[in-house]
Every structure is written in C-alpha cells, then in structure tokens.
N, C-alpha and C positions, 0 to 999 in steps of 0.2 A: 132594880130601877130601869125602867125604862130609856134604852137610845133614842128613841123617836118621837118629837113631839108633833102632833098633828092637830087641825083646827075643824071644825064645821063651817062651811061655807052657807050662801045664802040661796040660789037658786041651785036645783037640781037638774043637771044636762047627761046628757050621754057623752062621754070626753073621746074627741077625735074623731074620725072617721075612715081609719085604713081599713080593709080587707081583712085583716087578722082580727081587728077587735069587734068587728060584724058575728063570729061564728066566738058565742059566746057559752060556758058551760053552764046549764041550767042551775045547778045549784048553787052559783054565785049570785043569785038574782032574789035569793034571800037574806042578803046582807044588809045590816039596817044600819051598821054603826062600822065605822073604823078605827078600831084601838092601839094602829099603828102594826109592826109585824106580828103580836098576838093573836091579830085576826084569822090570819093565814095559815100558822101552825097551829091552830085551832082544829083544823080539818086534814092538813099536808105535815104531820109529827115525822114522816120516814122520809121526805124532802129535807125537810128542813135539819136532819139528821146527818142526812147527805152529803146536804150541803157545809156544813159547817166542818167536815173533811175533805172540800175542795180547795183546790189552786186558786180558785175567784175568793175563798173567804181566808184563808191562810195566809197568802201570799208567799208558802212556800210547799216543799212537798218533796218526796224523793226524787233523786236526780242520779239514777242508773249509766244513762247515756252522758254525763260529765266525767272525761276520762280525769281530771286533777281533782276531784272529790266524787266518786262513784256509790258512797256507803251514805251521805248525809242527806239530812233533807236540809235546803236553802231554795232561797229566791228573793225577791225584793223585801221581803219583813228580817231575812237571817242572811246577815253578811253580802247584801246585793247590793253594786256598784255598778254606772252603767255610765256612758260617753256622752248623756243626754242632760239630765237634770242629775246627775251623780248618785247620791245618798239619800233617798226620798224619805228614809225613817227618820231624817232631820228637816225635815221641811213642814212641820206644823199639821198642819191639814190641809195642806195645799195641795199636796200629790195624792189626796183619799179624797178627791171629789170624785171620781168616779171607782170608789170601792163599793161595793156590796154591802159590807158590813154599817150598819145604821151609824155604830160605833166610832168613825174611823178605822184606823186601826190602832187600837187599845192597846196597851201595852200587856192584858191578860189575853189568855183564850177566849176564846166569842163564847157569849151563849145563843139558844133559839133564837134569844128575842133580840139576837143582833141580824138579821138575816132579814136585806132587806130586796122582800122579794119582789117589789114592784121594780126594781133596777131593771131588770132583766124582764119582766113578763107583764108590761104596760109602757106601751112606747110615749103614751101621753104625758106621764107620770113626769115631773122633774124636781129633786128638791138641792137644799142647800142648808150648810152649817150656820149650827144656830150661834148668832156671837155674843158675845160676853163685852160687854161695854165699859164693863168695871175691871177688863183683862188687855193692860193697854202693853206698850212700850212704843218710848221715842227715841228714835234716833237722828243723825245727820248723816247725809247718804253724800255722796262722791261729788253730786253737784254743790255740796255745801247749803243744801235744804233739812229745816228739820221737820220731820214729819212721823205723827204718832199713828200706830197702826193698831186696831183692836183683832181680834184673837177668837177662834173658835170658844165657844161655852166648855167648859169640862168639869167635872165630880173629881170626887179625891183619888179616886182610881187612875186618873185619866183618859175615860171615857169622853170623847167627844158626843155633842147632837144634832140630831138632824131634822130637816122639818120640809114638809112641802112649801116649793117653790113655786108660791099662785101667780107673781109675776110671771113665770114663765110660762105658764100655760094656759089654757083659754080661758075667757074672761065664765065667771060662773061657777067653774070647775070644784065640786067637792070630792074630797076622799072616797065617798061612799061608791060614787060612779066609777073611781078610777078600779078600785075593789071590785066590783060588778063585771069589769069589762075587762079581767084578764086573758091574757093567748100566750101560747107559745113560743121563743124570742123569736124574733124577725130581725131581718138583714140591720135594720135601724136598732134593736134591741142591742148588737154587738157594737154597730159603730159605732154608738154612744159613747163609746167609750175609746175602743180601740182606735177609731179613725185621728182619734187628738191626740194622741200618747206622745208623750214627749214635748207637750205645749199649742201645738196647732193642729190644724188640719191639714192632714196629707205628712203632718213633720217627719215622724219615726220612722215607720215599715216603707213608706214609699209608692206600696204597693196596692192601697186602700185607703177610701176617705168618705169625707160624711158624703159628698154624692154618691156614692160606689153604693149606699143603701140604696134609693130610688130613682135613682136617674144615672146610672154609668151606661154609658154605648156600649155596642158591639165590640169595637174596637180598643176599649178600658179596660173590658173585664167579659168575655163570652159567657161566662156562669153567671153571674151577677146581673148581666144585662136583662131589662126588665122583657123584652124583644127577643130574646135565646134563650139562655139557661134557667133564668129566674130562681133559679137557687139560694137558699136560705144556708147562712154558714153550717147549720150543723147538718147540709149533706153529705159536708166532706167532715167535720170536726165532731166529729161521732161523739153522742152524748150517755153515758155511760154513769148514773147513781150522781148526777151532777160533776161528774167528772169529764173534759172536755181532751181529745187529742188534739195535739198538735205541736212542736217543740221549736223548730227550726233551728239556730245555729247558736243564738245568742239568749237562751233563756234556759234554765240552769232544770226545771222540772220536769218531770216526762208524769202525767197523771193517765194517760191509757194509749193505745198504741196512734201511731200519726198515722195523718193521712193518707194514703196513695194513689196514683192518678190510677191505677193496674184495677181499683177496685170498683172503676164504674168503666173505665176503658178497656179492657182487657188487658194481657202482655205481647197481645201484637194487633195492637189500635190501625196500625194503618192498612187500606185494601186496596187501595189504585196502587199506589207505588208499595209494593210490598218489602221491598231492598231498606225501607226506612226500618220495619220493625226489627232490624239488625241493631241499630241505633237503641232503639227503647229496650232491649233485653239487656242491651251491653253498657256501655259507661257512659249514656247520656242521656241527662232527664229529661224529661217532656217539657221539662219549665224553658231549658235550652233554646228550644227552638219554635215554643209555643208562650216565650213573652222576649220579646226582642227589648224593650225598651220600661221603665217603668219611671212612678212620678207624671203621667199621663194623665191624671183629672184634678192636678194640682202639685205646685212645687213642692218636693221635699227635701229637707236639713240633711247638706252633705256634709254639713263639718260646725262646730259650734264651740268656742273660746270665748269662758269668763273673764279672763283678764279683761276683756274690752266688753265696758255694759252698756248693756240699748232699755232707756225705758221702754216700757210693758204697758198700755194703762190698765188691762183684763187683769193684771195680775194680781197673786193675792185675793181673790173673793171681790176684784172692782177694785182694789182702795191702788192697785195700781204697785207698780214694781220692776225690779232690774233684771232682765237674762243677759246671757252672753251672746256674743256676737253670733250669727247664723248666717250661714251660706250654703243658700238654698237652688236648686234649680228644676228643670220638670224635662220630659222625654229623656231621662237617661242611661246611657247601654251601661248592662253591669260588667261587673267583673268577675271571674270564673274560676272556681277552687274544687276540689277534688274532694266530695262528702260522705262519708260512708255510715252517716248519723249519728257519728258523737261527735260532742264538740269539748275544746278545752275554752273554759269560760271563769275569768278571774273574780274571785271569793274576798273582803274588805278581811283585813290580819294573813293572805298568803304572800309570800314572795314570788315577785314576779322577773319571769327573767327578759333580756331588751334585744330587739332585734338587732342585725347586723349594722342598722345604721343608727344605731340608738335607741329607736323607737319601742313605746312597748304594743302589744296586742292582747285586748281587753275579753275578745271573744274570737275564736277561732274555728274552724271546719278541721276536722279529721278526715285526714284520705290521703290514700296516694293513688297514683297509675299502676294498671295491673296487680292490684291487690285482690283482686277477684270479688270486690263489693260497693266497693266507691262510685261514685257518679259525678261528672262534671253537674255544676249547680252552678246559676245564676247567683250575684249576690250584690248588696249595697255593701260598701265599703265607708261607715260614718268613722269621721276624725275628728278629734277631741286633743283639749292641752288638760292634762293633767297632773296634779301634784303629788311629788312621788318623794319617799325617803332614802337615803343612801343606801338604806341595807335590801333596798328593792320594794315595800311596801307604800301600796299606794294610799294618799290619806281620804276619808272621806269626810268630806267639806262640809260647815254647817252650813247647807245649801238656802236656807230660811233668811239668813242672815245676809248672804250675796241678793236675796231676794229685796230685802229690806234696803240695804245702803250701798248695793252695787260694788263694793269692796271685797273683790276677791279673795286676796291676801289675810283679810281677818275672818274672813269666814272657813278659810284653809285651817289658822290657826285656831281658832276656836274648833274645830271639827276633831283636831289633834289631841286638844286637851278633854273632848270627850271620850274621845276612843282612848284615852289615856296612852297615845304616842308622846314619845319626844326628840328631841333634836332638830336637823334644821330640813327644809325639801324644797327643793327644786321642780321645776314644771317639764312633763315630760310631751311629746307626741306620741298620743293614741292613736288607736284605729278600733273598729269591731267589725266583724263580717256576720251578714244580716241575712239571711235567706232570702229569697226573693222569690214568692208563690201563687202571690195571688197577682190579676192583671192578663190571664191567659186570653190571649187572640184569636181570630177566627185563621182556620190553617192556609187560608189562600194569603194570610202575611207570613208565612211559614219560610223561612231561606232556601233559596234553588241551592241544589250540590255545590258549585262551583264558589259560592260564598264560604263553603269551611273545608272543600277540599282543594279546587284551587286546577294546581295540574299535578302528576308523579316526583315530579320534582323541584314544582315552585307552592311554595308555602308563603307568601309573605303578605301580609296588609289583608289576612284572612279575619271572618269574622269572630274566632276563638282564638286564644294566646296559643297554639299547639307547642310551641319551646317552651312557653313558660309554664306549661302544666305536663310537659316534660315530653310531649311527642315528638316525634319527626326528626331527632337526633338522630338521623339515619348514618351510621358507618357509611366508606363510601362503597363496600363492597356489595352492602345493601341496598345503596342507590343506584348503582350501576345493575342490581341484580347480579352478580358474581358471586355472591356470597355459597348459591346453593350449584350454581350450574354456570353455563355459560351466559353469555350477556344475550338476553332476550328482550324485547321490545312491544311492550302492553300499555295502552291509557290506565289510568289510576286505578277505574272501574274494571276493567279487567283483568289487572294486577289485584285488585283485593278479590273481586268473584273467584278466581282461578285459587288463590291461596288461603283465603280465611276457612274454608273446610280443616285445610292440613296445617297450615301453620297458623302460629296462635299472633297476636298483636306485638307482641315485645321480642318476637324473632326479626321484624324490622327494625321496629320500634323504639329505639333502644340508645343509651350512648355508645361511645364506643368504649369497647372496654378496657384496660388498663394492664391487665393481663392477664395469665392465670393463677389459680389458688392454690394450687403447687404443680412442680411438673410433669409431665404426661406420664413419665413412669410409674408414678404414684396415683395421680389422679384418676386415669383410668382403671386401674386397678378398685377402688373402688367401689362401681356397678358389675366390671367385668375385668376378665382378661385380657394383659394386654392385645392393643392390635393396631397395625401401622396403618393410616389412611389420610391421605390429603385434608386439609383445609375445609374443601367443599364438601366431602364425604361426609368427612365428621358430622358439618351444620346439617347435611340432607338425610342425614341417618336419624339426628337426635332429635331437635327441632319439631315435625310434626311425632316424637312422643310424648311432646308438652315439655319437655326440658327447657327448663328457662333459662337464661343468660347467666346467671345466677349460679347456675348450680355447677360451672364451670370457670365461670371468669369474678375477676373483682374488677364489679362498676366503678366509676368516679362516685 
C-alpha cells in the first residue's frame, strides 16, 4: 500500500524560483505523472536503498561514540529520551512532521515506497498528514474545556499518510512540476526541518534557524552567510550513501565520521598571529573562540517545564495544544566542557545516576584536561523537570496526551503504564549539554589574549572558567616559579614561550598535590636507582621528560 497520497492539480507552473531549482536534470523533464515516491525509485533503486539505512529514515543507528551503550544501535525511534519534547514515539504524529519517511514512523521497517524524497530535494514541496475524521478522542484539558481532536489516517499496520500540502505552496502548484524541478538539498532543504526541532524556530540547537537558510549575516553565521561563505550544510556534513556526519554531544548515533574545521582550514589556520595555532593544535576548538555568543538570529529554549502549560494554537497539526513552559533568550555566552567525542547520553529503561546536588544529566561531553585529546567546546546547557523513579529510571511521558489536556501528571502516568513501569516518581532537575557549532563569526570578533589569559597571576572574570575546567590551580611554588629554579620574573607570554617547548601544561597546571604514592625510597626506585636531590631538581630533571604529576604524586 502506498504511504502517500497525491492529487493532480489544475494549471501547470514551474514551482519556485531559487537558484537550485534553475539547473535542473534533463531527464526529469520527462516526467508525466506523479505516483507519489514510486516515481523516484523508479530510476534512483541504489538511493533509495541507501536511504532506507540512514539516520534520516531509521531514526536510529549505531552509536560507537556513546561510552554507556557503545555496542547498540539507538536514537529517537529505540529508547530516545530528550529534555525537549521527551518521548516523541509517543506523540502521534506530531513529532514525524518533518520525518522523511512518507509513513511516519511506522511501527515496522520502511519500505522504498516509504522514502519521501521530495523532503529533502525540492524546497518547494510541502506536505502534511492525512487525517482521519472518523479517528477522533475527546478530552477535558486543565482549563476545564472539552475539546475533540482528530488523528492522523492510519491502516492496520500503523502506517500513517501523507499528501501534499497545496495550501502551503504556491497557488497552481502540481506534483508533476515539483517531480521535474529536483536539486540537490540546500541550506533551506535542512532547515526545514532542523531549524524547528524541538517546536520552534531557533528552539533546540541555538545555533541555527529558518533564517540561517537565506538570509543570516555575516556576523550569525560567516559560512552560511549568503555575503561569505554561502555554504550549503553538506560542505561540512559530508554526505556519504545518504549517510550524513555529524553527532555533537547529545545525539546517541555516529552514521560516518563528523565534521572538522582542520578539513577545509588546515591544522594551523592562523598566519598573522601565528602563536594562536598553538591554541588549535592543543585543547582548544575553533568553535571557542570563533563563536562567542549563540541564539543570534533568534531566541532559543534555555529551559522548558511541563508541569506549567502554555497553550500552543500551531499545535497538533493547527487544532491547537499544550507545551511546557519555555525560557528562551537570544545572544547567549556558552558554557564550556572538556570533549574528547564521546558523550554519555541517557537511554529510556537505563538507570541514571544524580549529581552532587540532585540533579541528573541527560546528555553529557566526555573529557578531561591533559588527556592528550579533549578539547575545550562551547555548549548550550538546556534544563528540563523531569520524572524520574526511585530506583533511578527516568519515565517516558505519554507526551501526546500533555499535548492534548496540558496535564502533566497523567501523561507521566500514562507513559508509566506503557512502558510497563510501576510504582511512584517524582520530578527531578535535568540538564543536557549541546554542542554549540554552528554560528561561526568573522575572526576580527575573535577575543584579544588578555580576555582568556588575563596576567601570570590574575585569572579572574576571564572569558573561560579556567578553575572550573580544572586549570590554573597553580601550587604556589608554581606561581611564584620556584618550583623549578629560583624565583624569576616573565609576563605570562613569556613564561609560556620560554617553557612550552620543555615543559608540558600540567607541570604548572595542576592542583596541588596531596602527596606521594609511596615514599622516596621506593618510589624512586622504580624508574631508577636511588638518588638524593632537592625539591627543584627533582621537578627540573623529570618534568620536561613528560613526566606527569601523576606519575609521582596522588592528586586531589
């Protein structure tokens, strides 16, 4: 059976007029008829093959780089839980308006003829689910209104349908033309979709929105901007058998390797000031200090709580609906974690353990300092109330139903008894950390040195947390420079030029330590025989061997 129902219209136009749909492939231009995505894999069988083993039609896929499920595939269709709209595989068809699959997402494996490939490769194109008028339910929602909602169309499978949406596009408009006039996706072919994630635009990533397709400035986005870079997403999200790179922190799949700025910039991008590509080699991303601010061409959701509900009237397919409260803002400085490309990213049935003040963390960055691979990263830090079990599992909400009657509480419960949970839960504080990558500035908004270094020995009100990402705990034998020699006296710059050849970051860099991991008589012995030598000897002997603090003392 077919997922897509399509119509004939009555005058024939050319649909649209962007730049991509000008340079059109000749042999689309013998198209007479549109039987919906038949048409397409008619001619594209090794696409469309492709395709229905990607992340865009799946909605899940292996997840190498999730250090608490490294062997599984998951993602939003298999055990995916998120700080935004929760549990989207309970939300109807409300969260598969912008899926690919014609189908929704079916409860079986897609076939061909679910692959709809006008999503992606006709920016004109828009459709919408087909409803079912005889597929009702009414309820009474929190204001004490009763109100009946009808239901996407579905077959016994649970196939949802889809149909073009002639409202939305230009008056005229038949399939046949839209068929004719495919291209390859454009900046608008993504945002379609990505720019609205999580219910609006600009909401989710922060970092991108439906302007960011044709109109972001210079100063939104230097790649994007139609003025500089004019780059189309997949120069950086390499496209690969319909597989797309790119993962960031909070998305459980890896489908082929991510982005990197190194691959169109090199690994030492800068030439006037050369001392910076010390910076890009070492533990700090390009995103650092090449996106100061993000949420720039529109506010986005820094925190969102169902318990408190805001009608919607767009929600639901128009007939209108309840979210949770959102607290949104725009221009804002991230916060900064230490990434080394995996992330720990929480799974629906795993136990979750609660930070030190309760709290739990829903998606996380992997890293530390001096681990020889992490990199300081930009991030949005979104916060979320979420309901959680005693034994540590978090529940996932029948989020369809908060939609419908703004009642949190029974949509928790109801989500419980699907997932066949029991007992009682409580509401906890989330967080997720979000990557923050797109939005890159032009480099004359770049930070002067003294913004994140400051002086030798004043650190404070700098534009990175250096304590809280563990630097700058300098010993004071380290601050005073006594540690290796006598007390000598160099500006910061010339305290690091003079030593980063010889000594490595964490022979400053470091807490102090607590003591040693057993004593000298032993310890030494270890690498070598013993030998008696002062304090400073020791550090100026071992030190630039690469010996780390570590391999002597026990840190805090």
């Amino acid at each position: 059976m077919k997922k897509f129902l399509f119509a004939t219209s009555a005058l024939a136009i050319l649909c649209g007029a962007t730049q991509a749909q000008a340079v059109v492939l000749a042999a689309h231009a013998g198209i007479t008829a549109y039987n919906g995505p038949a048409t397409c894999i008619a001619c594209h069988p090794t696409q469309a093959t492709n395709m229905l083993n990607s992340l865009h039609m799946k909605w899940s896929g292996p997840t190498p780089e999730l250090t608490n499920a490294p062997t599984q595939n998951l993602g939003k269709a298999v055990k995916g839980i998120n700080s935004f709209c929760t549990y989207a595989m309970s939300s109807g068809n409300t969260c598969f308006t912008c899926h690919v699959r014609a189908d929704g997402n079916a409860p079986h494996a897609a076939s061909a003829n679910d692959v709809d490939c006008l999503m992606c490769h006709n920016d004109t194109y828009q459709r919408k689910f087909t409803m079912d008028p005889t597929k009702t339910q009414t309820v009474t929602n929190v204001l004490g209104q009763v109100k009946t909602y009808i239901f996407g169309l579905t077959d016994a499978s649970g196939n949802f349908f889809t149909e073009p949406n002639y409202a939305a596009m230009p008056v005229g408009t038949i399939m046949v033309d839209i068929a004719k006039n495919v291209h390859k996706p454009t900046r608008q072919s993504c945002l379609r979709c990505h720019a609205t994630a999580g219910g609006a635009d600009w909401t989710k990533r922060g970092d991108i929105g439906l302007n960011t397709a044709a109109s972001a400035t210079d100063t939104q986005d230097v790649h994007m901007s139609p003025t500089r870079g004019n780059l189309t997403c997949s120069a950086c999200h390499a496209v690969s058998g319909h597989k797309i790179g790119g993962r960031g922190i909070d998305l459980r799949e890896t489908e082929t390797p991510d982005p990197k700025c190194t691959s169109c910039h090199g690994s030492a991008p800068h030439t006037v000031t050369t001392k910076m590509n010390t910076h890009a080699a070492g533990q700090v991303a390009c995103q650092v200090c090449h996106i100061r601010t993000f949420g720039k061409g529109g506010a986005t959701e820094m925190s969102r709580d169902f318990r408190i509900p805001v009608w919607r009237a767009s929600q639901l397919s128009g007939q209108g609906g309840f979210v949770g409260e959102e607290i949104t803002a725009s221009n804002v400085k991230p916060e900064y974690r230490f990434f080394d490309g995996t992330s720990y990213v929480y799974n629906v049935g795993e136990t979750i353990a609660k930070n030190a003040d309760g709290s739990v963390t829903m998606a996380k960055a992997n890293g530390t300092i001096f681990d020889g691979k992490s990199k300081i990263v930009p991030i949005k830090n979104h916060k979320a109330i979420m309901p959680i079990l005693a034994d540590g599992r978090i529940v996932p909400p029948a989020i369809l139903w908060m939609f419908m009657t703004g009642d949190y509480n029974q949509a928790v419960t109801k989500g419980m008894t699907a997932a066949g949970m029991t007992g009682s839960y409580t509401y906890v504080n989330a967080n997720a950390e979000m990557l923050v990558t797109h939005g890159v500035e032009p480099k004359t908004m770049a930070p002067k040195c003294a913004e994140c270094h400051g002086t030798l020995t004043g650190h404070n009100n700098l534009m990175l947390p250096f304590t809280a990402l563990g630097y700058h705990e300098l010993p004071t034998s380290a601050k005073g420079c006594t540690m290796c020699h006598s007390k000598q006296t160099l500006s910061w710059q010339g305290a690091h030029d003079k030593h980063r050849d010889k000594l490595k970051c964490w022979g400053c860099h470091s807490k102090t330590p607590v003591g040693l991991k057993s004593p000298t008589s032993t310890l030494c012995k270890t690498c070598h025989s013993l030998k008696t030598a002062s304090s400073q000897t020791v550090h100026k002997e071992h030190i630039p061997q690469g010996k780390v603090c570590t391999t002597c003392h026990i840190m805090p």
